[in-house]
C-alpha positions as CSV (number, residue, x, y, z in Angstrom):
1,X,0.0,0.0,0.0
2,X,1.6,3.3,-0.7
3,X,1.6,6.1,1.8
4,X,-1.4,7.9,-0.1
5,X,-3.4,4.7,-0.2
6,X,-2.5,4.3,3.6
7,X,-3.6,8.1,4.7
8,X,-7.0,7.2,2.3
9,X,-7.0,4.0,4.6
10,X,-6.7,6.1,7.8
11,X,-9.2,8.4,6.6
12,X,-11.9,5.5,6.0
13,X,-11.1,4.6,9.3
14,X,-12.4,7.9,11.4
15,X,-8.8,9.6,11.3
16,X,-9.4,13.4,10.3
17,X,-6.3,14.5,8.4
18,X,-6.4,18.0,7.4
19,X,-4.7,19.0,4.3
20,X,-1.7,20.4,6.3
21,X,-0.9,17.0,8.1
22,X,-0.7,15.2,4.7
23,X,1.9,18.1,3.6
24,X,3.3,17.9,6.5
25,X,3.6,13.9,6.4
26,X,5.3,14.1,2.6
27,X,7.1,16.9,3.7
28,X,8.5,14.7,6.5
29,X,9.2,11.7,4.1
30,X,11.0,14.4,1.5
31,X,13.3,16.3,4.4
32,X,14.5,12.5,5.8
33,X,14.4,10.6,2.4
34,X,12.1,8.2,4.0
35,X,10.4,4.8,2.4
36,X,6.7,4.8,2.0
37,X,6.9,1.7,5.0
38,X,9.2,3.6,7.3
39,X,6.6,6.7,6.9
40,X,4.1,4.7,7.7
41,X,5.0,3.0,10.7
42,X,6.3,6.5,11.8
43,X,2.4,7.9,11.6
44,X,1.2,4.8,13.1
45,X,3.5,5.2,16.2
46,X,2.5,8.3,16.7
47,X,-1.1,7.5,16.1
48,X,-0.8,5.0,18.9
49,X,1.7,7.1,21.2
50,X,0.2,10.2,21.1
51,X,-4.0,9.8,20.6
52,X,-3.4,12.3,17.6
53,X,-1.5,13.7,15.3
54,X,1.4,15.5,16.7
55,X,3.7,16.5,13.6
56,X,7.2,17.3,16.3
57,X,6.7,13.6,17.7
58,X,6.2,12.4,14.1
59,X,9.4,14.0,12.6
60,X,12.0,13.2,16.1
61,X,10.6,9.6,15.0
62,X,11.6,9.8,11.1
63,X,14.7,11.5,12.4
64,X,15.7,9.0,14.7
65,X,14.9,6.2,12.1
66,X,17.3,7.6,9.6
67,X,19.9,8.5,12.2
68,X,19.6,4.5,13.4
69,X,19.3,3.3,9.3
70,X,15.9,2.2,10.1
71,X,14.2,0.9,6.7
72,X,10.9,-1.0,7.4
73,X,8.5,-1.2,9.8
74,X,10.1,-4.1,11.4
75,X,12.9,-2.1,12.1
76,X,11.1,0.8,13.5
77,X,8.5,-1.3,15.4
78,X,11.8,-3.2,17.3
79,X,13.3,0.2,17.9
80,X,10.5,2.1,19.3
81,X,10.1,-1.2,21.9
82,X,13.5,-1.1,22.9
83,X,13.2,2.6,23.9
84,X,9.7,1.6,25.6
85,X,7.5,3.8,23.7
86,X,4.6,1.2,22.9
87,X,4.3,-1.6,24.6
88,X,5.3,-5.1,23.3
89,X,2.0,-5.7,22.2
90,X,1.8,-2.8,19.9
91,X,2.5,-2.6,16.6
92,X,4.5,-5.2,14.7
């Protein structure tokens, strides 16, 4: 599923993305070169962390992904547990 497909996905689901969070997502993918997945998993973290969209928690995540060359959800799912974030339950 690309990311667009995935925020149409989120949509259907009840999320309420303004057009300024979906720039804001791409622009986040653009400044850290991120992979549709790694995106992703980033929006979902923060979707679970935070209860909403908060676009400073959502970049420090696709910042510390890139500075730990995290590329798939996996990745970023086994990182974010190790630093206790979400609970072993959560996500992947």
């Amino acid at each position: 599923m690309t990311l667009g497909e995935y925020i149409l996905f989120l949509r259907s689901k009840g999320f309420k993305f303004k057009e300024d969070v979906i720039h804001f997502v791409y622009f986040g993918k653009q400044y850290t070169n991120a992979s549709d997945d790694v995106v992703k998993a980033a929006i979902e973290i923060t979707l679970k962390s935070q209860r909403y969209f908060d676009g400073s928690f959502y970049i420090s995540l696709l910042e510390n992904f890139k500075q730990h060359n995290i590329h798939s959800r996996k990745e970023a799912y086994h990182y974010i547990h190790k630093l206790g974030l979400l609970k072993k339950n959560e996500g992947a």
